[in-house]
Every structure is written in C-alpha cells, then in structure tokens.
C-alpha positions, 0 to 999 in steps of 0.5 A: 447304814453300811452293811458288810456280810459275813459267810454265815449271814450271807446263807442265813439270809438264802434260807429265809433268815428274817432277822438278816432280810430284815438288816438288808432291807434297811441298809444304805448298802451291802458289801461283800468282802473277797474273803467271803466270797471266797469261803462262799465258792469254796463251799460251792465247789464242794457242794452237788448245787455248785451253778445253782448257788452261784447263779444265785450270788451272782444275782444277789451281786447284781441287786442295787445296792450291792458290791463285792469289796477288795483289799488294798494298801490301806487294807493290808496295813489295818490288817497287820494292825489289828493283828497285832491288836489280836495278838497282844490280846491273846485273841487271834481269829481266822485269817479270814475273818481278820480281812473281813475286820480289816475291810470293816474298819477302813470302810467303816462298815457295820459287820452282819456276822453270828461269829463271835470272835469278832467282839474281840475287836472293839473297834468292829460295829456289829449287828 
C-alpha cells in the first residue's frame, strides 16, 4: 500500500499513535504532500521547539521509503476537477486539503488522514 499522510497524522504518529505506526509499518511507501509540509513548518515557526521538530522531519524524510510529493500540471487540472466536484456538491474543503486530494488521486495513493471532510470526495481512498 501507498501511503499519503496528512497534517494531523503525521503528528499523531510523533506522539506514539499505535494506529498510525502501524499503517506506516506496512505501507509500500509514504508521501508527504507540499501542503502538508507546508501546514507542518507553519506550526513549527510558530512553536518554542522549531529546530527540534524540523530535525525530526527531516529525518523521518530521510527514512526508505519516504518522499516529500509536488504538484504539477496533472496536478493543478485534478484539483480544478475536484474542485468542481466539491462545489457542485456544496462541499468544498480547505485549500489545503484539496492539494492533498489532488496529489492523492493522480498518484493514486491511500490517504492516512482523521479529517472528515475528505469523505466527501469518494474517489479519495482512506485509511
């Protein structure tokens, strides 16, 4: 299995999260979208352990296995899809989470998220 992880899981699975270590463990590989890296530094710059916790990405970045995961064209045309989609349905999401979805579905990736709102993209397989 081919694992994307969101925001939330990703710092579940620094504190100790058995479910998530467990997911990780088993997966083929693990990606971590832009935007959550992004959402990650964001809380990093505004927390008091900012090197600590980079210090710890960056290794859990180094692991086998693990790769940070960019947009693209393909990339920006699924999101302009799915936004649509979102719209249409009257069930839009963060901007954030709708790169996630988009990298997720051209990559065709299972999404390790506690969010939600991504149920509302059928499309999205989630653990």
């Amino acid at each position: 299995m081919r694992v994307a992880l969101d925001t939330n899981r990703y710092t579940d699975f620094c504190q100790g999260d058995e479910t998530v270590t467990r997911v990780l463990e088993h997966a083929e590989s693990v990606y971590l979208p832009f935007a959550v890296l992004a959402e990650l530094r964001a809380g990093f710059a505004y927390g008091t352990r900012t090197l600590e916790n980079e210090h710890v990405l960056e290794r859990f970045l180094g692991k086998s296995g693990v790769e940070a995961l960019f947009a693209d064209e393909m990339t920006t045309r699924i999101y302009a899809g799915l936004y649509r989609q979102l719209r249409r349905q009257g069930t839009p999401i963060p901007i954030n989470h709708l790169w996630i979805a988009a990298l997720v579905v051209e990559h065709n990736l299972v999404l390790c998220s506690r969010d939600r709102h991504f149920r509302h993209l059928p499309q999205l397989e989630m653990i």
